[in-house]
LOFIDO-593448 format. One record per residue (C-alpha): x, y, z. Coordinates in steps of 0.25 Angstrom, whole numbers, padded with zeros to 4 digits, always signed. Layout:
BEGIN
XYZ/...
***
This chain:
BEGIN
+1170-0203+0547/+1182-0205+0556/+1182-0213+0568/+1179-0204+0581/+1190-0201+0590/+1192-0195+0605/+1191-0180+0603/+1204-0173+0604/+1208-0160+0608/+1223-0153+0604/+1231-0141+0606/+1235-0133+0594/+1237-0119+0591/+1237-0107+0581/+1248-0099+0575/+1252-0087+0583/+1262-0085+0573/+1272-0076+0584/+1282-0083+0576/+1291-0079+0563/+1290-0094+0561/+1280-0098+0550/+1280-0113+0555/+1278-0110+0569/+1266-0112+0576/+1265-0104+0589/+1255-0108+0597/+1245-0096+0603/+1236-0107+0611/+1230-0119+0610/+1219-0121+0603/+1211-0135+0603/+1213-0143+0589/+1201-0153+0591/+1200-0168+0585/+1183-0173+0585/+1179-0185+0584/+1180-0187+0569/+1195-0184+0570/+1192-0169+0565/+1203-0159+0570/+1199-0146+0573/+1207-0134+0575/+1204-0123+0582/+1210-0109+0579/+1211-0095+0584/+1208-0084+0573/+1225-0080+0573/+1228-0065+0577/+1227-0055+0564/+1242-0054+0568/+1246-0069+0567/+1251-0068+0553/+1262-0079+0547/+1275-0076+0545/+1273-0079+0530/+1273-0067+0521/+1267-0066+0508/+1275-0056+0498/+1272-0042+0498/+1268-0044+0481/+1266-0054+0473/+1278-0062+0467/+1272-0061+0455/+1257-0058+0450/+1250-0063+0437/+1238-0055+0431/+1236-0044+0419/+1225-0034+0419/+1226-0032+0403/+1236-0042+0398/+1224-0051+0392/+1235-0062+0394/+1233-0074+0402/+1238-0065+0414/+1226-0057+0412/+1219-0065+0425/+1203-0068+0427/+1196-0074+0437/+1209-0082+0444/+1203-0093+0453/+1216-0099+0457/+1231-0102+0455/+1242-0112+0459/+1256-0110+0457/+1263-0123+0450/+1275-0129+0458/+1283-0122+0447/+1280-0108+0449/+1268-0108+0440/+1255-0100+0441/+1240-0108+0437/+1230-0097+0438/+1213-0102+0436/+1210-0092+0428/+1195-0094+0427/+1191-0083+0419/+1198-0088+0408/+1196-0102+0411/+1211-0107+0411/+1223-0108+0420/+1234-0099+0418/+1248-0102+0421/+1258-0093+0424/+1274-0097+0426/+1281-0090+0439/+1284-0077+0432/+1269-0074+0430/+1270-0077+0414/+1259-0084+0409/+1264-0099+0404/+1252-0106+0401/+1236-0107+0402/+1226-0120+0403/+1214-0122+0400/+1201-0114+0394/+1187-0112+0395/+1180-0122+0391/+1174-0135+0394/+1185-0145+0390/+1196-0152+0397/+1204-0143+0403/+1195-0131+0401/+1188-0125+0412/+1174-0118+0412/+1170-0102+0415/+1177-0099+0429/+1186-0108+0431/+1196-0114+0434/+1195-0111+0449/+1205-0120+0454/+1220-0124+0449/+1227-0133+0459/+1239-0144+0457/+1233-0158+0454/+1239-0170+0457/+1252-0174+0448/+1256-0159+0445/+1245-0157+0438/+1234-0145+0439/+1219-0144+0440/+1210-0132+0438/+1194-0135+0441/+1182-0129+0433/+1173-0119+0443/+1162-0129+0446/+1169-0142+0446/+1166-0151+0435/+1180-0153+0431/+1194-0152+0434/+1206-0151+0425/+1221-0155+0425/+1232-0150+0420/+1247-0155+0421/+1257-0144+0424/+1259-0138+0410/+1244-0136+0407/+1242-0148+0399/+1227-0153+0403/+1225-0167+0409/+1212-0170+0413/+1200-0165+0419/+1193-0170+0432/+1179-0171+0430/+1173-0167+0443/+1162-0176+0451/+1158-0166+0459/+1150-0157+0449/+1148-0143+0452/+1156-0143+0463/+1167-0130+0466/+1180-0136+0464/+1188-0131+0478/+1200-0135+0478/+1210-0147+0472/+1216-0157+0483/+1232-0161+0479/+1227-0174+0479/+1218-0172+0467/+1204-0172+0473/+1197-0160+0470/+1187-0151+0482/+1174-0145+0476/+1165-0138+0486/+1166-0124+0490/+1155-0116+0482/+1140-0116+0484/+1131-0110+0472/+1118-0109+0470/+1113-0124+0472/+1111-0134+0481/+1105-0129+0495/+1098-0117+0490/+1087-0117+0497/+1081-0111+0507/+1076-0098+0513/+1083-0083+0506/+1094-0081+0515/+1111-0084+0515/+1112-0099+0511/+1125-0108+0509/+1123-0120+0502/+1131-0132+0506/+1140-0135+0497/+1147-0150+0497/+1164-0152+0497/+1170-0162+0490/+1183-0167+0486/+1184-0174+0472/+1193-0184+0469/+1204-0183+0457/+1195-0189+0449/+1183-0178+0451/+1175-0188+0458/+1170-0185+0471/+1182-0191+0484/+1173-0184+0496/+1164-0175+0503/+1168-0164+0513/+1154-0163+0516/+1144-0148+0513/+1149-0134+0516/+1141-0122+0516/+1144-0116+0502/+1142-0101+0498/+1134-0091+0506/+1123-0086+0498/+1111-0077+0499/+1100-0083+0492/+1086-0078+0490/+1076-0089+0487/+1062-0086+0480/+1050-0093+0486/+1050-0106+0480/+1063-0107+0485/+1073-0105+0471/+1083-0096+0474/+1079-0081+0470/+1093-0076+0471/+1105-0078+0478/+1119-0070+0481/+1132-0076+0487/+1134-0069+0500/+1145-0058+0498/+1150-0062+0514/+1143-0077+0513/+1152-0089+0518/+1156-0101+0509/+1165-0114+0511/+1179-0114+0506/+1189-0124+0505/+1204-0127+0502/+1214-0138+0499/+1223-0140+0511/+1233-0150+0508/+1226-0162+0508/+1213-0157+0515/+1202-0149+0510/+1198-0136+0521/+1185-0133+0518/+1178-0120+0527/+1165-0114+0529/+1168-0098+0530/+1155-0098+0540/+1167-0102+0552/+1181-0103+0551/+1181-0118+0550/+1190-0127+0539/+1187-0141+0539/+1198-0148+0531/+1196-0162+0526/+1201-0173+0520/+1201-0178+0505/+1193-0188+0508/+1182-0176+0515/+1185-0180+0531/+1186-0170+0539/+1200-0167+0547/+1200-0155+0553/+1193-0142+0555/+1199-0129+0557/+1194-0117+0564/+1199-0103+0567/+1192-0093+0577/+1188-0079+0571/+1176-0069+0571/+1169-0071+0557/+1161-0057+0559/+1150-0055+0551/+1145-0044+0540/+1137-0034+0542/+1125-0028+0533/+1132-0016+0529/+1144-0025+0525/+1137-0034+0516/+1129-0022+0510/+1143-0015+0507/+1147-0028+0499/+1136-0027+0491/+1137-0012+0489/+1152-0014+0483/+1145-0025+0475/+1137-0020+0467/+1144-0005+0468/+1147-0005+0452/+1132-0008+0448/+1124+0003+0441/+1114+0008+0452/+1102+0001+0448/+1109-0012+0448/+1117-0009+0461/+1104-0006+0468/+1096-0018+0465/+1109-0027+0468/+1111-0021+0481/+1095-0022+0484/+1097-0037+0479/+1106-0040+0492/+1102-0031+0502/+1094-0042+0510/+1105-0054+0509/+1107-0057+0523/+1121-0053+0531/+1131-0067+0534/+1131-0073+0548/+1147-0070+0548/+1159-0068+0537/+1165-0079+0530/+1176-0084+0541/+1187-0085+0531/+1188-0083+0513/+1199-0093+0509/+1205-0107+0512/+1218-0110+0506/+1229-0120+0510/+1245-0118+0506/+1254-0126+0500/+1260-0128+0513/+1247-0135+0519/+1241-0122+0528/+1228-0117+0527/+1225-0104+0522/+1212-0097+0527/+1209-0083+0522/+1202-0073+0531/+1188-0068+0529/+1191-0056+0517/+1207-0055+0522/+1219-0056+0515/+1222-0064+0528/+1223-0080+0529/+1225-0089+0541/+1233-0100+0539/+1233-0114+0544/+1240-0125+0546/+1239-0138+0540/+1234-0143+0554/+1223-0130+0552/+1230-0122+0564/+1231-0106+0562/+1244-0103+0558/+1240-0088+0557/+1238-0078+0546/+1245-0072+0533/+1239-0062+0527/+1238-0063+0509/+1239-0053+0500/+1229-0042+0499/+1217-0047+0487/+1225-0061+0486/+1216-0071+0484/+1225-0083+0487/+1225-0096+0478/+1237-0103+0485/+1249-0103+0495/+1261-0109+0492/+1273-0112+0503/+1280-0097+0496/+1268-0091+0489/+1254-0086+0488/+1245-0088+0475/+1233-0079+0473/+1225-0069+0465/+1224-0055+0467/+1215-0044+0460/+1218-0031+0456/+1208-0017+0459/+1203-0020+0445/+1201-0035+0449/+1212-0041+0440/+1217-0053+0443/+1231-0057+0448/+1237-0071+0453/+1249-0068+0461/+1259-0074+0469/+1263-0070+0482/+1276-0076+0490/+1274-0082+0503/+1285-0083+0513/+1282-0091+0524/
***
């Protein structure tokens, strides 16, 4: 615990963005950024106009896109759970349904692919891996789904070592540039199930590993995934379902910090390595909240492809899960290369971005069914699908 100060009160400001200038930073007001006593500095924003966009555009198509639907090459894409682009103009795809990364060179040609299935050094289990990030010493680390291990790889795919992982089952989140490794982020099925039938979140516990897979520090317990669960009498679980509009806690590298948020408020915490807290971001906005008919429609599109009998006896299977309090308050966190916060929209195509201090900067709005795996000073790295649900990984320009 830090030693308690005198509380003090600052002047800041958001973005109004009336500017051509992408480093400007016109004030609209002020707004009280608040030191507590543990030091803590909170920053208060305004939710910025829908008109307050950057002036950075992102390129009307992708500069070049990787995927097949029939090649049954290694461009043939399944399950893509992520993907860097190397200093040198390489691609790294997780490719989990395969169970491998897949390198691609700067043209989109297929150059290399490392790893397996399997349960061997530098092999990676069913569904993963789920992460690639750059490692200390130029190399590259991928993780298995549920923790467990980590492997590294140097820079032409040539396996190192594997980092075997203290903290168990853990969900690996994220990969500091230091070496120390997140793992938090999912709740399944264990752990604080109990209780009453009704919407449970079981609290899950963030960590940060060190390079060595043993455990550094604590950020403390988060609400995980937003469950309906129906508990027979003696209190087992009868059944359960993850809430199609339920709240979770996500998470995100930023720089040197880890920004953790619970999508039941629009509140990031960002914490240190060593799991102290240093400041906390908030941005006004109306969540709203579902309605019955809303929820009913989702599960209605759900289960629209089920013969009838087996459509009838799923949709009588929810009928009674109860309606959230409110909608997730944002669906992604994501930090760029240049040390903003990114921080998607509820369900939108549209992210507000931070600086590093966490002050709105305003809005840029991605391309449509691009789910964004990282932001570069000139680029944008992410996976789209097409209306057969095949899988891309494209890269978009980014001019700032």
């Amino acid at each position: 615990m830090k030693p308690s100060t005198p509380v003090a009160v600052f002047a800041a400001s958001i973005c109004n963005l009336a500017s051509g200038d992408a480093s400007a930073t016109p004030r609209s007001g002020p707004h009280p950024v608040i030191q507590d006593t543990t030091d803590t500095v909170i920053i208060e924003n305004e939710r910025p106009p829908p008109d307050s966009r950057l002036p950075w555009r992102i390129g009307t198509e992708p500069s070049l896109t990787i995927g097949s639907v029939t090649s049954g090459g290694p461009d043939q894409l399944f399950r893509v759970e992520d993907a860097i682009r190397l200093p040198d103009g390489r691609i790294v795809i997780a490719n989990a349904g395969s169970s491998e990364l897949r390198v691609f060179n700067p043209d989109g040609s297929h150059a290399a692919t490392w790893g397996r299935r399997g349960e061997g050094p530098g092999e990676f289990t069913t569904d993963s891996p789920v992460i690639v990030a750059l490692w200390p010493g130029d190399s590259i680390a991928a993780p298995n789904r549920w923790g467990g291990r980590l492997s590294i790889f140097d820079q032409d795919g040539n396996h190192g070592r594997d980092v075997h992982l203290e903290a168990g089952l853990a969900n690996v989140v994220d990969l500091l540039p230091n070496g120390g490794i997140v793992t938090g982020g999912i709740a399944g099925m264990h752990g604080g199930m109990t209780g009453s039938t009704g919407l449970v979140r079981p609290d899950v516990e963030w960590k940060v590993l060190g390079p060595d897979g043993k455990l550094d520090a604590s950020f403390g317990e988060f609400p995980g995934t937003e469950w309906w669960a129906v508990f027979a009498r003696g209190g087992q679980i009868e059944s359960s379902r993850v809430h199609p509009f339920g709240r979770n806690t996500i998470g995100a590298v930023w720089g040197d910090l880890v920004a953790i948020g619970d999508q039941a408020t629009y509140e990031i915490k960002a914490f240190a390595a060593d799991g102290s807290l240093v400041r906390i971001i908030r941005r006004d906005g109306d969540l709203g909240s579902p309605t019955r008919a809303e929820q009913d429609s989702y599960w209605e599109r759900q289960y629209a492809n089920r013969p009838p009998d087996s459509r009838a006896e799923s949709l009588k299977a929810v009928k009674d899960m109860p309606v959230v309090e409110s909608y997730p308050a944002f669906s992604g966190i994501l930090a760029d290369r240049l040390g903003n916060l990114w921080v998607r929209e509820r369900w939108s195509s549209v992210w507000t971005v931070f600086d590093q201090e966490g002050r709105v900067r305003g809005l840029v709005e991605m391309p449509s069914g691009l789910s964004v795996f990282e932001i570069g000073e000139d680029y944008v790295l992410g996976r789209s699908r097409d209306d057969l649900g095949v899988e891309y990984v494209q890269l978009w320009s980014l001019a700032r």
